[in-house]
C-alpha positions as CSV (number, residue, x, y, z in Angstrom):
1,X,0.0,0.0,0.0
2,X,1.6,3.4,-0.8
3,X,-0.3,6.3,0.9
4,X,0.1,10.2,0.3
5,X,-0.8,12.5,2.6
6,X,-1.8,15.6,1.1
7,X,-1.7,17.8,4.2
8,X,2.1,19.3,4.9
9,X,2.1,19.5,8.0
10,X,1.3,15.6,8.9
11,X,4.3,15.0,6.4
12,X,6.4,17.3,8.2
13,X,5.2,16.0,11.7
14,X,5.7,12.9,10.7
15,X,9.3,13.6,10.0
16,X,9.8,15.2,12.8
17,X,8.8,12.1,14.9
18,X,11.2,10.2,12.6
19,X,14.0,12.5,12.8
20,X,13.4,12.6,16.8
21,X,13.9,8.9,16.8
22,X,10.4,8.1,17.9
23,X,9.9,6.1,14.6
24,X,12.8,3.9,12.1
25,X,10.8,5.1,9.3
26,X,7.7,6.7,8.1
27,X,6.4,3.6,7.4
28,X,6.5,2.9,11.2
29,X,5.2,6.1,12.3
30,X,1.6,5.7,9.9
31,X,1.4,2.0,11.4
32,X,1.1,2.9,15.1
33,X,-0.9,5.5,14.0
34,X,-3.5,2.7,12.9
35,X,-2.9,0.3,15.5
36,X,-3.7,3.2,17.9
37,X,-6.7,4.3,15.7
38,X,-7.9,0.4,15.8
39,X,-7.3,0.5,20.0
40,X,-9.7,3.5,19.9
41,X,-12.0,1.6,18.0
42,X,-11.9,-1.9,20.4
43,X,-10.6,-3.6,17.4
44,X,-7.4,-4.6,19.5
45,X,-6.3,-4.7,22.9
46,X,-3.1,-4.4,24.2
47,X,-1.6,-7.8,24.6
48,X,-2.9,-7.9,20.8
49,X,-0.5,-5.0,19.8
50,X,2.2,-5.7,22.0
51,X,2.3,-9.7,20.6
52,X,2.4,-8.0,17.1
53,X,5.2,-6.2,17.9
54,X,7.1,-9.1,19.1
55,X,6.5,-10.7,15.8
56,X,7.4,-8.0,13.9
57,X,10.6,-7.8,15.6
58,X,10.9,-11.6,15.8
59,X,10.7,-11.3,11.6
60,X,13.0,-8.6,11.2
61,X,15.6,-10.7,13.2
62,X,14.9,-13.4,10.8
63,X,13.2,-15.6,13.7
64,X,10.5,-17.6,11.4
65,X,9.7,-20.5,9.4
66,X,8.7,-20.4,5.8
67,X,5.1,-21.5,5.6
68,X,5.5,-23.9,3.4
69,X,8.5,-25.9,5.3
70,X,5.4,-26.5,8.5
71,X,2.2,-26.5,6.8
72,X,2.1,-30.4,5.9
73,X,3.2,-30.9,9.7
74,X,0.4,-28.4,11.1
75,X,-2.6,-30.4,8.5
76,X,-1.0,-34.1,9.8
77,X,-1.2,-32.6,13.6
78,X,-4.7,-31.2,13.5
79,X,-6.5,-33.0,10.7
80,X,-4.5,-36.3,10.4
81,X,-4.2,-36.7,7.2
């Protein structure tokens, strides 16, 4: 998803918050601002956003397993076939 805001002043706040070290990137800054818009909305709780997180960081440090190397072990384990 690309997304342009067409208001200068969120780009430049948003910079700002980047710059300031609140954020790594844009990117990161226009996600919490959802996830926090979602919490406002009782789409997520807390535990919810902070278990995200962890994933998130657990992915960038290259903590996972391709789908396809578990998915035949996950159907066996649950369906038995």
């Amino acid at each position: 998803m690309v997304v342009q805001l067409k208001k200068h002043e969120l780009e430049k706040f948003i910079a700002d918050q980047v710059k300031a070290g609140h954020f790594a990137s844009p990117d990161a800054a226009i996600e919490a601002a959802v996830e926090q818009m979602m919490l406002d909305h009782g789409a997520l709780d807390d535990e919810t956003v902070a278990a995200i997180n962890r994933a998130d960081e657990q992915y960038d440090r290259g903590e996972f397993v391709e789908w396809r190397a578990v998915r035949g072990d996950l159907r066996k384990k649950y369906t038995g076939k």
